[in-house]
Backbone as JSON, one array per atom type, in Angstrom:
{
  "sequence": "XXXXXXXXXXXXXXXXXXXXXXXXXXXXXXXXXXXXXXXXXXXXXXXXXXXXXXXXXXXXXXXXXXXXXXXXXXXXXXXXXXXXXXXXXXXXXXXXXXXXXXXXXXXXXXXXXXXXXXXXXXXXXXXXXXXXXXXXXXXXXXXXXXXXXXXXXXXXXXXXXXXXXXXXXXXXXXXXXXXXXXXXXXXXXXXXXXXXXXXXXXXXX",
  "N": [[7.05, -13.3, -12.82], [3.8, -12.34, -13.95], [1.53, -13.92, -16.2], [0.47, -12.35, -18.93], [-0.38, -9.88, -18.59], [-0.05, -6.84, -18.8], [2.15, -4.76, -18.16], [2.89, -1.27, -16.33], [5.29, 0.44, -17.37], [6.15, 3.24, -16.45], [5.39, 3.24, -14.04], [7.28, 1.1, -13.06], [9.72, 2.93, -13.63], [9.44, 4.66, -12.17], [9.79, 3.59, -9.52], [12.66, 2.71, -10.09], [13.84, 5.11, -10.5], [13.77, 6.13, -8.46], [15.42, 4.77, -6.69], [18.19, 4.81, -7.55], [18.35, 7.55, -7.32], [18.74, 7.32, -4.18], [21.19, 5.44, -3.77], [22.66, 7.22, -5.45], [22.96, 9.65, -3.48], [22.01, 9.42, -1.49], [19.61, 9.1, 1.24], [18.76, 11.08, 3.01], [19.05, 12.9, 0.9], [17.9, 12.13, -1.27], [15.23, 11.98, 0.13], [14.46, 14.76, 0.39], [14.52, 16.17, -2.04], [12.27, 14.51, -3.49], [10.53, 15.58, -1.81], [10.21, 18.28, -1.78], [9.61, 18.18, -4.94], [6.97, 17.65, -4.5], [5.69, 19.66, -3.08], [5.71, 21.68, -4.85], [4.14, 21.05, -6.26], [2.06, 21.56, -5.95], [1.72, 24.39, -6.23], [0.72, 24.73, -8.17], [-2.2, 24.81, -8.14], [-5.03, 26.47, -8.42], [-6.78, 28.42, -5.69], [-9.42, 27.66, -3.63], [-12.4, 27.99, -1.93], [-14.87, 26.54, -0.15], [-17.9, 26.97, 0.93], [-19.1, 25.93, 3.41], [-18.14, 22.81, 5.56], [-19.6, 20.7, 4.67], [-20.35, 21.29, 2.56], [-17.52, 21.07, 1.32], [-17.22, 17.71, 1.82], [-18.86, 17.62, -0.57], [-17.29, 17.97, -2.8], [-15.61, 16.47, -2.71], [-16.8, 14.1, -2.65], [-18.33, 14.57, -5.8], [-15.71, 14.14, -7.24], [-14.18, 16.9, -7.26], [-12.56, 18.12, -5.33], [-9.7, 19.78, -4.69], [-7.79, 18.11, -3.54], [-9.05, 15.03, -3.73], [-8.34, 15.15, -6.01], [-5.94, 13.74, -6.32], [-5.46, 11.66, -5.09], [-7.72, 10.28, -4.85], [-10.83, 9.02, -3.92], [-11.78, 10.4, -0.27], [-13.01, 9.01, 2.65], [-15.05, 10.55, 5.21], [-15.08, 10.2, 8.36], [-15.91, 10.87, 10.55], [-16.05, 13.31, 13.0], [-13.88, 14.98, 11.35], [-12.14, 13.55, 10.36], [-10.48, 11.76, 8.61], [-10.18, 8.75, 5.89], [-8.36, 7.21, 3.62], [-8.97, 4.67, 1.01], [-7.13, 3.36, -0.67], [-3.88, 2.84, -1.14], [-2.9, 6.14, -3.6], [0.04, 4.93, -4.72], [-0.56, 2.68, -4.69], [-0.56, 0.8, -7.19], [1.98, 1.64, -8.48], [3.78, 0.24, -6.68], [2.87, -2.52, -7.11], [2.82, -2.94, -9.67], [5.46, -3.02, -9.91], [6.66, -5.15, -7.91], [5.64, -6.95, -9.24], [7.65, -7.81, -11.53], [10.25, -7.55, -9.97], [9.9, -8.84, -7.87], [9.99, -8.11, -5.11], [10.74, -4.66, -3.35], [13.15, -1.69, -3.53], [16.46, -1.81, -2.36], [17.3, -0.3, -0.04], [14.82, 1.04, 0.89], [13.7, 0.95, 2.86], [16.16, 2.68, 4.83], [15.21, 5.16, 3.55], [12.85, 5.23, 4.53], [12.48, 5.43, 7.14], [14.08, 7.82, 7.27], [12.55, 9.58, 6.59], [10.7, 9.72, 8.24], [12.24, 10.72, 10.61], [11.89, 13.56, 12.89], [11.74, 16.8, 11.27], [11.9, 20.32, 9.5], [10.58, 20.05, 7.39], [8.68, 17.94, 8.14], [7.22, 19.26, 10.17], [6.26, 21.58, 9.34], [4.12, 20.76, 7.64], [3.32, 18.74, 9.22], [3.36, 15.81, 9.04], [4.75, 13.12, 8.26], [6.53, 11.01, 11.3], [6.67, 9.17, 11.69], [4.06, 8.0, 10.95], [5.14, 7.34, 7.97], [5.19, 4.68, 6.02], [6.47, 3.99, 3.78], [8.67, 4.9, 1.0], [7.08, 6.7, -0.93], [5.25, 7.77, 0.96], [6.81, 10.27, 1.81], [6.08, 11.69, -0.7], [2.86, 11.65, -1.11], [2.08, 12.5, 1.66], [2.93, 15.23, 2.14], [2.45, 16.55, -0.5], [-0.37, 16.53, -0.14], [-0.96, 17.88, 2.19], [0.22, 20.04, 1.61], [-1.41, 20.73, -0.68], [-3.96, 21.59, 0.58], [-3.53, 23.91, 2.06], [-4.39, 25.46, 0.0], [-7.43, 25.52, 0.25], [-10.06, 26.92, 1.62], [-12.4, 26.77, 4.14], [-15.74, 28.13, 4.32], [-14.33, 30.82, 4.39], [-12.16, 30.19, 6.2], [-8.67, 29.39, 6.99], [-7.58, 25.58, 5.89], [-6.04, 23.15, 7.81], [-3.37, 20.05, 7.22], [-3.45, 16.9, 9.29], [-1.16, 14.3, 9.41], [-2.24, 10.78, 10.53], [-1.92, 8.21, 10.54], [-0.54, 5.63, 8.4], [-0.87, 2.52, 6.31], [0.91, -0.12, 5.68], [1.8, -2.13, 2.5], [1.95, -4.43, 3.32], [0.34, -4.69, 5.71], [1.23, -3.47, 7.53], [0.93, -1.01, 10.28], [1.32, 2.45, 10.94], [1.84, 5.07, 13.43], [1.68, 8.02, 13.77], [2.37, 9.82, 16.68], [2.64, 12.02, 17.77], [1.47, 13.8, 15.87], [-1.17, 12.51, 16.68], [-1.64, 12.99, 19.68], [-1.56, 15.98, 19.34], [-3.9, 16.53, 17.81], [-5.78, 15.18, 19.41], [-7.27, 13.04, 18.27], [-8.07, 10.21, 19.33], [-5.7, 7.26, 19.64], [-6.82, 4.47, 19.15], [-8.9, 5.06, 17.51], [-7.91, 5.98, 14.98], [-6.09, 3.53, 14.71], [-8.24, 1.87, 13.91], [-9.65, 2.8, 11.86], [-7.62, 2.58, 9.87], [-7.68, -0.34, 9.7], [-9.33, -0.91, 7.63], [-8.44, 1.08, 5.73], [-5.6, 2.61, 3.97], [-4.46, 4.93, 4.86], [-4.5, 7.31, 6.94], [-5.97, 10.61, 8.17], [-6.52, 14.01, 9.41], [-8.61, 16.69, 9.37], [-8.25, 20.57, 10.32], [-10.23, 23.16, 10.84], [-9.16, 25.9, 10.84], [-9.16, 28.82, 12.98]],
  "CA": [[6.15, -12.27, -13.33], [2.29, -13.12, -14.06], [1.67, -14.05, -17.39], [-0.58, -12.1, -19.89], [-0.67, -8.97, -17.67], [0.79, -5.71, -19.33], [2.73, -3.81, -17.15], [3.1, 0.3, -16.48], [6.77, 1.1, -17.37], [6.11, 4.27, -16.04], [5.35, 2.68, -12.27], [8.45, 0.67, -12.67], [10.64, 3.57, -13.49], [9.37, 6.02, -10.93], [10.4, 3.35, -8.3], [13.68, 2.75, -10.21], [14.62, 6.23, -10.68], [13.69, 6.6, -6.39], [16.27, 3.72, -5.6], [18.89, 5.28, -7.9], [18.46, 8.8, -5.81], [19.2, 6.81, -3.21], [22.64, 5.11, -3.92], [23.65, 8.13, -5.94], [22.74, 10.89, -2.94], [21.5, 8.96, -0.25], [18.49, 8.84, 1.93], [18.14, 12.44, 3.19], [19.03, 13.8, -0.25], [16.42, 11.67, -2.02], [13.7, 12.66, 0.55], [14.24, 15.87, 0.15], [14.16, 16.17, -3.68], [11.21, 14.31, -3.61], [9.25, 16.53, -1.03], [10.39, 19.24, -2.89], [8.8, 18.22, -5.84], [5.83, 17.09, -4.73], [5.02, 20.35, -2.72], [5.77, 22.4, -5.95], [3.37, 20.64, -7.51], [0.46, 22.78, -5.01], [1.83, 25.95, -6.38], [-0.23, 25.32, -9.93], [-3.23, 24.98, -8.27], [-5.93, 27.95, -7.7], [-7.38, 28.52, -4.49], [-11.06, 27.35, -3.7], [-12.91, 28.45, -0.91], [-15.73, 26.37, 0.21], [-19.27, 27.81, 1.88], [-19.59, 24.72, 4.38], [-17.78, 21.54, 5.46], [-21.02, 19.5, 4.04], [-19.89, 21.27, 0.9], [-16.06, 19.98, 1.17], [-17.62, 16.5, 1.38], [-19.76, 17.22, -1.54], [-16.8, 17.96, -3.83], [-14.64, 14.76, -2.35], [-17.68, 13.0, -3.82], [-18.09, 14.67, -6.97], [-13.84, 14.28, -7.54], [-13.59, 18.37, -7.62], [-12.13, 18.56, -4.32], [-8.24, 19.13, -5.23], [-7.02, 16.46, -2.92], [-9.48, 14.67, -4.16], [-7.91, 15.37, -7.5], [-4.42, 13.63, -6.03], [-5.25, 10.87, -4.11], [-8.62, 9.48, -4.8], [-11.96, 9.8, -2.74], [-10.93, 9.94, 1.3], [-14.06, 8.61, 3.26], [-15.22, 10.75, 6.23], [-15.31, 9.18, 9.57], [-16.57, 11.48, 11.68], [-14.84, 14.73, 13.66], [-12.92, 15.7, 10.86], [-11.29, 12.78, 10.36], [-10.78, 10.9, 7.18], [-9.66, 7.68, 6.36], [-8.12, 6.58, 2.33], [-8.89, 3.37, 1.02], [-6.61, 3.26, -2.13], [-2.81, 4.28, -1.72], [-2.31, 6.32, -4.91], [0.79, 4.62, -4.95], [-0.4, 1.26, -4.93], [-0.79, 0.18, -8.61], [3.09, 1.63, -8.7], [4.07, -0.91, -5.97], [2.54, -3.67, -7.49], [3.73, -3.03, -10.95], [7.29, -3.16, -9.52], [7.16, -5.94, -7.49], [5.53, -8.24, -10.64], [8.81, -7.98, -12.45], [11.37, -7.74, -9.38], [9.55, -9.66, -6.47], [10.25, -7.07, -3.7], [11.01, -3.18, -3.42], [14.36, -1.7, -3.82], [17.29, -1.56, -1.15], [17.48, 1.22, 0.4], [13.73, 2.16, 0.65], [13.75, 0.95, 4.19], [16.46, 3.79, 4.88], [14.67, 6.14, 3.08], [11.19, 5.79, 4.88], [13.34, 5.94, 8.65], [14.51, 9.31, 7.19], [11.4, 10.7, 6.41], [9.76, 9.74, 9.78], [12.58, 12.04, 11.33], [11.54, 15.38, 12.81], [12.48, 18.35, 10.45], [11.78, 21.56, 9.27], [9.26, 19.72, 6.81], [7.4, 17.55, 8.93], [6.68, 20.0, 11.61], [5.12, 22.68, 8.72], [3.33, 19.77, 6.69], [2.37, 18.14, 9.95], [3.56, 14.73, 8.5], [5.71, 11.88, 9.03], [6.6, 11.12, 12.72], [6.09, 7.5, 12.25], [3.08, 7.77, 9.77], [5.29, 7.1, 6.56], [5.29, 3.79, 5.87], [7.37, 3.88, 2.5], [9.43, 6.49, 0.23], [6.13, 6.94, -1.36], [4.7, 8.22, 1.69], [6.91, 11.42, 1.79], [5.72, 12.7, -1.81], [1.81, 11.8, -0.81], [1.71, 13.32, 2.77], [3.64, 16.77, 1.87], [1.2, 16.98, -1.15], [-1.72, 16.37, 0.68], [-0.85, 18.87, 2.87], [0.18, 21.49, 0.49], [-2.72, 21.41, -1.93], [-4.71, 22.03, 2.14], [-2.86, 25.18, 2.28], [-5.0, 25.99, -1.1], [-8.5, 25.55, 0.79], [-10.54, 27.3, 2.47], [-14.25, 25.95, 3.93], [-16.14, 29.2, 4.84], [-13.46, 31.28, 4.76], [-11.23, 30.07, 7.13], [-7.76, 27.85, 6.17], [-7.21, 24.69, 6.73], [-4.29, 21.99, 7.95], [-3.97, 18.84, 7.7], [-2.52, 16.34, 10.36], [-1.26, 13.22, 9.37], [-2.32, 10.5, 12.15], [-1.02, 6.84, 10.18], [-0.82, 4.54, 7.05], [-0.78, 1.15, 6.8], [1.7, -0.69, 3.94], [0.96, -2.76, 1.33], [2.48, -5.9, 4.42], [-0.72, -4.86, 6.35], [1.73, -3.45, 9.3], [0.64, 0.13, 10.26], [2.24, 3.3, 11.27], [0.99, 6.08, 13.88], [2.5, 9.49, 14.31], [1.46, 9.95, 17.6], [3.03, 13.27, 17.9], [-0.27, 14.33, 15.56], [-2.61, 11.91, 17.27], [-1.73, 13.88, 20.61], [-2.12, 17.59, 19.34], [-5.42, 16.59, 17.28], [-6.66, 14.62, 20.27], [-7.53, 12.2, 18.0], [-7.74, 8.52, 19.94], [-5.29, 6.39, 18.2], [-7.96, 3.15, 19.14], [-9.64, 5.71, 16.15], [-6.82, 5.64, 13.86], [-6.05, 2.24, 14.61], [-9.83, 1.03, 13.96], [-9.52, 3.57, 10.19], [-6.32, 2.07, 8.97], [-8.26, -1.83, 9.42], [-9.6, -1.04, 6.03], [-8.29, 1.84, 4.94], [-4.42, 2.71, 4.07], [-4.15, 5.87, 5.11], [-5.41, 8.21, 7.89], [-5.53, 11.97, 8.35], [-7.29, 15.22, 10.49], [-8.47, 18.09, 8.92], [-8.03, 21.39, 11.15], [-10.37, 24.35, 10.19], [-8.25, 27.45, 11.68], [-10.18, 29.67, 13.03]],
  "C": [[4.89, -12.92, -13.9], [2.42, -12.54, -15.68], [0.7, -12.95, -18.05], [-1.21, -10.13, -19.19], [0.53, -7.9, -18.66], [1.24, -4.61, -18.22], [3.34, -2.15, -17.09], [4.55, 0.3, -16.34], [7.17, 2.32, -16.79], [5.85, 4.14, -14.38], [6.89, 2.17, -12.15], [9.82, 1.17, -12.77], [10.67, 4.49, -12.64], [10.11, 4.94, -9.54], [11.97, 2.95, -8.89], [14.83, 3.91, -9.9], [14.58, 6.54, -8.67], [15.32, 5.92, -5.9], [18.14, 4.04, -6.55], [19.41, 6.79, -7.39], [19.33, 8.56, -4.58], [19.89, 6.52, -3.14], [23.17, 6.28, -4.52], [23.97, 9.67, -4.5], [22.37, 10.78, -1.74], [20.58, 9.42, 0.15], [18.17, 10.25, 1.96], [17.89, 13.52, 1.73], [17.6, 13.71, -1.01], [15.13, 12.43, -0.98], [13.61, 14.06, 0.32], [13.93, 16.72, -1.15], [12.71, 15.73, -3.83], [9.79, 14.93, -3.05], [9.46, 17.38, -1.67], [9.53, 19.79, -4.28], [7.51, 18.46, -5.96], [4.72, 18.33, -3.91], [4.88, 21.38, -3.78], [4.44, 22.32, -6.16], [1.76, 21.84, -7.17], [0.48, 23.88, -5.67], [0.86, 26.02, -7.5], [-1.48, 25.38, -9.5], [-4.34, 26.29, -8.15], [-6.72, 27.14, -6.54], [-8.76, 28.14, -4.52], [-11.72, 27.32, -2.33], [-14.5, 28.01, -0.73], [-16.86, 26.73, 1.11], [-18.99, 27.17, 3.62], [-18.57, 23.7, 4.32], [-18.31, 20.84, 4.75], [-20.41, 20.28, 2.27], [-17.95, 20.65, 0.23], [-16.7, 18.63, 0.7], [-18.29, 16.29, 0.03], [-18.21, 17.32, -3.23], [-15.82, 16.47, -3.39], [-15.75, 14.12, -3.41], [-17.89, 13.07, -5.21], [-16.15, 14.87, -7.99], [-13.85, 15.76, -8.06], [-12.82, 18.8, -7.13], [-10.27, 17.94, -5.31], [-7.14, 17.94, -4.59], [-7.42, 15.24, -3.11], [-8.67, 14.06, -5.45], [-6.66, 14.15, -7.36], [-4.25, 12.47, -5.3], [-6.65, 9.77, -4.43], [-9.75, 9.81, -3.58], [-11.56, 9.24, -1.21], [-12.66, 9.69, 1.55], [-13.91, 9.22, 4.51], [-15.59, 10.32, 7.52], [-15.7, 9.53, 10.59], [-15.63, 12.75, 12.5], [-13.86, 14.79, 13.15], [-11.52, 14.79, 10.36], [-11.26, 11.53, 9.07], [-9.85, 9.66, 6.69], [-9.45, 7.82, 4.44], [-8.09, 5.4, 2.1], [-7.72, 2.83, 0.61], [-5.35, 4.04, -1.86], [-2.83, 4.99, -3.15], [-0.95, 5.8, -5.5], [0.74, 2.74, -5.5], [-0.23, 0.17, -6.17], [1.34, 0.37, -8.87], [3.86, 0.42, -7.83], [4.04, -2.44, -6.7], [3.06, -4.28, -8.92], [5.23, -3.87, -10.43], [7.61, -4.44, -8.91], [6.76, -7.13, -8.44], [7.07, -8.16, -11.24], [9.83, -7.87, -11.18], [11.13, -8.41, -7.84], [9.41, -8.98, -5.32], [10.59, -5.64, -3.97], [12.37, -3.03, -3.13], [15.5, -1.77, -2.88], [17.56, -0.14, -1.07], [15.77, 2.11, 1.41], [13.29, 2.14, 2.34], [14.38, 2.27, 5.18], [16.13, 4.64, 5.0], [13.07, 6.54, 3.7], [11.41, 6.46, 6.63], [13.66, 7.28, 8.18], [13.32, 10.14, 7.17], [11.17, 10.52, 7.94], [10.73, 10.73, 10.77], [11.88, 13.41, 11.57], [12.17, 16.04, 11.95], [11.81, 19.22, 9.79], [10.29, 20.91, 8.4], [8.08, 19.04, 7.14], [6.47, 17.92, 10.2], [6.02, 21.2, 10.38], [4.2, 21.78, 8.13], [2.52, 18.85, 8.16], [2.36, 16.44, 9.62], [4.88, 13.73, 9.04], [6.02, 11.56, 10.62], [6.4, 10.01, 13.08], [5.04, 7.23, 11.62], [3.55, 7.35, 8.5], [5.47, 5.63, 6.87], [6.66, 2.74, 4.75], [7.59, 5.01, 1.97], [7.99, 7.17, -0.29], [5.08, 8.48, -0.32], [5.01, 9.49, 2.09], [6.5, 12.37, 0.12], [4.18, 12.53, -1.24], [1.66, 12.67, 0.33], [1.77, 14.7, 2.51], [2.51, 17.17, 0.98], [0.14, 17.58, -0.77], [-1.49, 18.08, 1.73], [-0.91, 20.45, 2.17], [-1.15, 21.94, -0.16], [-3.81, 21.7, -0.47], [-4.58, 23.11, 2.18], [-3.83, 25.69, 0.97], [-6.51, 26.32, -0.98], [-8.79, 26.29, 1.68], [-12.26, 27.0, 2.89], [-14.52, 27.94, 5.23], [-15.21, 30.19, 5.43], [-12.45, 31.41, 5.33], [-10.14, 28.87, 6.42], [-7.88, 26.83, 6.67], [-5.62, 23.88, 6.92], [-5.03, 21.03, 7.83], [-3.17, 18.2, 8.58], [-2.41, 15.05, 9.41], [-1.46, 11.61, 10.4], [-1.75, 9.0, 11.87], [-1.21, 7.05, 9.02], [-0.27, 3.38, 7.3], [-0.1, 0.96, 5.37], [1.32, -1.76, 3.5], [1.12, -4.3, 2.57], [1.28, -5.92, 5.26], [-0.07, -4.08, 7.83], [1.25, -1.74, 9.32], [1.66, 0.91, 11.29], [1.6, 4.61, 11.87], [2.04, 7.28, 13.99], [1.83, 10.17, 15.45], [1.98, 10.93, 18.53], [1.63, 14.14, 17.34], [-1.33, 14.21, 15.94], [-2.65, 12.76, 18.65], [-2.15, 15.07, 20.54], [-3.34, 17.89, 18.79], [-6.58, 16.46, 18.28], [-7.62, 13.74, 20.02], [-6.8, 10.89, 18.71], [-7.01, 7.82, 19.26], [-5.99, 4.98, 18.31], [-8.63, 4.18, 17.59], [-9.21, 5.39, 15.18], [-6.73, 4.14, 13.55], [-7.28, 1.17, 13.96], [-9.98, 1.19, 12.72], [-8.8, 2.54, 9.9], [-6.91, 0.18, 8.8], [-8.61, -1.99, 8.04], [-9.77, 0.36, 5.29], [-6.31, 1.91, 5.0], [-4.02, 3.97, 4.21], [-4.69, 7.07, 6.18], [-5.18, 9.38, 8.15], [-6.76, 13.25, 9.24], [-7.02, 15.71, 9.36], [-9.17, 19.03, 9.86], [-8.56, 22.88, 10.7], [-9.89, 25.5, 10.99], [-9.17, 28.51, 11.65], [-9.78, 31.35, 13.81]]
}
């Protein structure tokens, strides 16, 4: 553990309490508790209905936009397609592995489960080979959810998830999304170089 460095107890119990889910309830249980949660969390927000796309971007920049709110600023890349630099998870990662060297057993398990098809990643539009880590089913579902809360000129939107890349540098496509977006995954692939996360947004029209 690095010396002189104060460490979030609160990072290193959220990934404790994950890897305790996991031996007590196993893999599918834990993911599912945890998506659970993390789509709840959408229900508190109010709705916000943007004029314009150009005005989406303008609240990403001024941090109003509620995904914004949840994730940090996404960088637009062109046709709708947005790239994250910054997991929100990453400071929890890093915490955890200063004091225990590596991530917990199990979490391997637990990220193969999410990437399964099911009922949640076919309405959320997520996993499919995009999660990378357990982490990755409370962010995606989120992300998605608080989407369901937007609207740009009246119309809803989705989002797709199309990769993320893990903290190892190895990346992950769901190329079940990259097909129905018709996003290139040379696109994705080219995002995720220096960003850790990649996603479509789908104004329904």
């Amino acid at each position: 553990m690095t010396e002189g460095k104060i460490l979030d107890i609160a990072h290193i119990s959220f990934l404790d309490m994950i890897k305790i889910m996991i031996t007590l309830s196993g893999a599918a249980s834990a993911k599912g508790t945890l998506i659970r949660n993390a789509i709840q969390t959408a229900d508190r927000i109010s709705e916000v209905d943007y004029q314009t796309f150009e005005d989406y971007l303008a609240a990403i920049e001024n941090a109003m936009n509620p995904i914004t709110m949840i994730e940090g600023k996404a960088t637009h890349e062109g046709n709708y397609v947005f790239g994250l630099k910054n997991c929100p998870f990453g400071p929890s990662i890093k915490n955890y592995m200063q004091v225990f060297e590596k991530l917990p057993d199990g979490f391997a398990d637990f990220t193969a489960e999410f990437n399964k098809q099911s009922n949640i990643t076919e309405k959320y539009r997520v996993g499919e080979g995009a999660g990378v880590s357990p982490f990755c089913s409370v962010h995606q579902p989120m992300r998605s959810a608080f989407a369901e809360k937007i609207k740009i000129g009246g119309k809803k939107i989705r989002i797709f998830q199309l990769g993320c890349k893990a903290g190892s540098g190895k990346k992950g496509f769901a190329e079940r999304w990259i097909k129905e977006t018709g996003v290139s995954l040379d696109v994705v692939d080219k995002i995720l170089d220096n960003s850790m996360c990649c996603y479509y947004l789908q104004i329904i029209s």
